[in-house]
C-alpha positions in Angstrom: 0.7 18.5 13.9 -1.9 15.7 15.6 -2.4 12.8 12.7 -5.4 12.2 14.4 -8.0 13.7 11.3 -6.0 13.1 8.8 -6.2 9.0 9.9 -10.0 9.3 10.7 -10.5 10.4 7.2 -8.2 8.2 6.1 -9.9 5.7 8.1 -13.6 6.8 6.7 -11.9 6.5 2.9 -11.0 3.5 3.8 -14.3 2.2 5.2 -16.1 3.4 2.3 -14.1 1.8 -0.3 -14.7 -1.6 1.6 -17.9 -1.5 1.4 -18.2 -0.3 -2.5 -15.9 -3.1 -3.1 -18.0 -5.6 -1.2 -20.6 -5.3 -3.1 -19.1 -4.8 -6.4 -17.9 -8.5 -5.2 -21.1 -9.6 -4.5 -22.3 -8.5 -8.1 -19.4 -10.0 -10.0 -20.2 -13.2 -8.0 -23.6 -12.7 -9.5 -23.4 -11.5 -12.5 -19.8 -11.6 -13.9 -17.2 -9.2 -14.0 -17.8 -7.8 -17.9 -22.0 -7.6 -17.4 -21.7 -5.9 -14.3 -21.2 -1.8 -14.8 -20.0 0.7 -12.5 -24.2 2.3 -12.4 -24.8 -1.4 -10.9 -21.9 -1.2 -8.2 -23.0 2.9 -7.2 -26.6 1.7 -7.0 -26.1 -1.4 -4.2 -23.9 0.3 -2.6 -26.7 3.4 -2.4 -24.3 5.7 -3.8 -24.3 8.0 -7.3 -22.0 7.2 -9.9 -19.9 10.0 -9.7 -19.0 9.1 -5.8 -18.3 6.0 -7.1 -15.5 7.4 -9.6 -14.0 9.6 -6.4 -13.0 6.4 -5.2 -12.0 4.1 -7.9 -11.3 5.2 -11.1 -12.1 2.6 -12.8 -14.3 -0.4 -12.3 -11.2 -2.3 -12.4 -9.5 -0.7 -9.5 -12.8 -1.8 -7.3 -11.1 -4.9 -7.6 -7.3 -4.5 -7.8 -7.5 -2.0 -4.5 -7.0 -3.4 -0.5 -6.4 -1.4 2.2 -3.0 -2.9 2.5 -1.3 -0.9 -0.5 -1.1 2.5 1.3 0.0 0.8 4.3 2.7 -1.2 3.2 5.5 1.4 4.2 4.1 1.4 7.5 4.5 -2.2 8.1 8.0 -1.6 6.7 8.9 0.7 9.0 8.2 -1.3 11.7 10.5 -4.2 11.1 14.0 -3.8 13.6 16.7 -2.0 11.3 19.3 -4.7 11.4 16.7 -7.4 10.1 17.8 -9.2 7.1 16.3 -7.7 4.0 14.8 -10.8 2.8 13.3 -11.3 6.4 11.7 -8.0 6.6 10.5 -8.4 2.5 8.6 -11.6 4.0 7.3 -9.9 7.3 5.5 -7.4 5.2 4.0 -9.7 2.3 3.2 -12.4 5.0 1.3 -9.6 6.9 -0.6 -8.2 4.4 -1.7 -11.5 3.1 -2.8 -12.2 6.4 -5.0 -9.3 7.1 -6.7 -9.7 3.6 -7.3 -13.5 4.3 -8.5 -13.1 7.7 -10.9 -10.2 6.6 -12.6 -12.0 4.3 -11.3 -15.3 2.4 -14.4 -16.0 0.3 -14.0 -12.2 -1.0 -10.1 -12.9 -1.9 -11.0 -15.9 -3.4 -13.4 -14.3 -6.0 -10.6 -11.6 -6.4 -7.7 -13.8 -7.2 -10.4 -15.6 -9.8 -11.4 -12.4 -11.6 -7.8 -11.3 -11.6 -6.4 -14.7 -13.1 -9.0 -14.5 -15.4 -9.9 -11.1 -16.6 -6.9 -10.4 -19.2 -7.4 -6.7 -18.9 -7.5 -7.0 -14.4 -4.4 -9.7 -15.0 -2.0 -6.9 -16.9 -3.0 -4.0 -14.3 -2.4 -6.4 -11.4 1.1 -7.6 -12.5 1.9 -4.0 -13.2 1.0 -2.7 -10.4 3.0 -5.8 -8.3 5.9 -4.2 -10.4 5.5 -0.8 -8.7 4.7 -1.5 -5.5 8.0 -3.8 -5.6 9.8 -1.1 -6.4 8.4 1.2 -4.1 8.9 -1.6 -0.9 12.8 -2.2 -2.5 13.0 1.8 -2.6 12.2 2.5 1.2 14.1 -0.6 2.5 17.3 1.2 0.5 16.6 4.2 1.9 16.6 2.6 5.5 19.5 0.9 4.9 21.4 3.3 3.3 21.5 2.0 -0.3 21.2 3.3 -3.2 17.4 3.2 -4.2 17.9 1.6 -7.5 19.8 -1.5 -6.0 19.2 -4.2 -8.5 19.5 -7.2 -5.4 16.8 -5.1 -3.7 14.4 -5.0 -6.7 15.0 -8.6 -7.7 14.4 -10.0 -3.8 11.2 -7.8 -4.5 9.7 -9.4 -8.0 11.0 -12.7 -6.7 8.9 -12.7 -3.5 5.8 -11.3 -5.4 6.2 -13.9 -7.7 6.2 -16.5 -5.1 3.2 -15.5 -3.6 1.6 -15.3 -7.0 2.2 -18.8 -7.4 0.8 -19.5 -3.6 -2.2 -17.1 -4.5 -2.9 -19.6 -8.0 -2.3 -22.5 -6.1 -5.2 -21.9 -3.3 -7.4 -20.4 -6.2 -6.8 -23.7 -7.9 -7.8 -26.0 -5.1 -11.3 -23.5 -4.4 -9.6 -21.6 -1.4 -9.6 -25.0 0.6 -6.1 -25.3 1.8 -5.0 -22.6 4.7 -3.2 -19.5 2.2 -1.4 -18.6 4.6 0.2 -22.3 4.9 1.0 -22.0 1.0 2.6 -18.5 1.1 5.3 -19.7 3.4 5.6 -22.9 1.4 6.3 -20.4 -1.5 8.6 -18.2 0.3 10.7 -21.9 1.5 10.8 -23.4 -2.1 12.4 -19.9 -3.1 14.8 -19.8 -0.5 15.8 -23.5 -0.8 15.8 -22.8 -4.6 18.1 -20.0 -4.2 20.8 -21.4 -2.1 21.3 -24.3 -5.2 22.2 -22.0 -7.6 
């Protein structure tokens, strides 16, 4: 069967959510994330309400979603099969990180803001780090031939997330001035070194 519609829709979806989320960012900038409502986002981006739903469920997920999370397996995929685990772990957090900073810094900025300060965005975002670790630690097993549960899988997984959290907090906390990319590879050494001392 040709992929070929399925990834222009895809690739449509994908557009449109952008551009909701764009201005929904341009509105919290404005306004703040709590007096902002969903009517608001639906109305500059000259949408209805409803539409607006059909793409984010909530008005939290307009700020939790990127167009890297459906992608990730792909960018798994793609790493050599005899790559170490932790290697390929960083390839794909490094590259994702990457395309969202390139795309638009000043818009990851404000999201890592409202997510370190919204309680209720905070909770869904470290959740959802949880299962996406899983899922990345699921399809490297399965590559490898392990068993999909493997506990040195999942842990390589939450510990890399958490690194980058604290790269991700460390830029937000000097206003996005430092290079991100810089400070998620510091992250990513300090673990490493950290690791091989215990």
């Amino acid at each position: 069967m040709d992929p070929a519609p399925y990834d222009l829709r895809e690739r449509k979806r994908t557009r449109t959510r952008l551009m909701i989320q764009g201005e929904a960012m341009r509105l919290f900038a404005e306004k703040g994330y709590d007096d902002t409502t969903v009517d608001e986002i639906a109305y500059a981006a000259a949408i209805s309400p409803r539409t607006f739903f059909r793409y984010f469920p909530t008005k939290e997920d307009v700020v939790l979603w990127d167009e890297y999370d459906p992608i990730a397996p792909d960018l798994l995929a793609t790493r050599p099969d005899g790559e170490p685990v932790a290697k390929s772990f960083r390839a794909v957090i490094r590259e994702a990180v990457e395309g969202l900073y390139r795309r638009d810094p000043d818009q990851l900025l404000l999201r890592i803001r409202l997510l370190n300060s919204v309680p209720e965005l905070r909770a869904r975002m470290l959740k959802q780090q949880d299962t996406a670790g899983e899922l990345l630690a699921s399809l490297l097993a399965e590559r490898r031939g392990m068993a999909g549960n493997d506990l040195g899988l999942r842990v390589l997984a939450a510990a890399m997330s958490a690194a980058v959290l604290v790269a991700f907090d460390a830029w937000e906390k000097n206003g996005g001035k430092a290079d991100l990319l810089v400070l998620v590879d510091q992250a990513m050494d300090a673990l490493a070194d950290g690791l091989r001392d215990v």
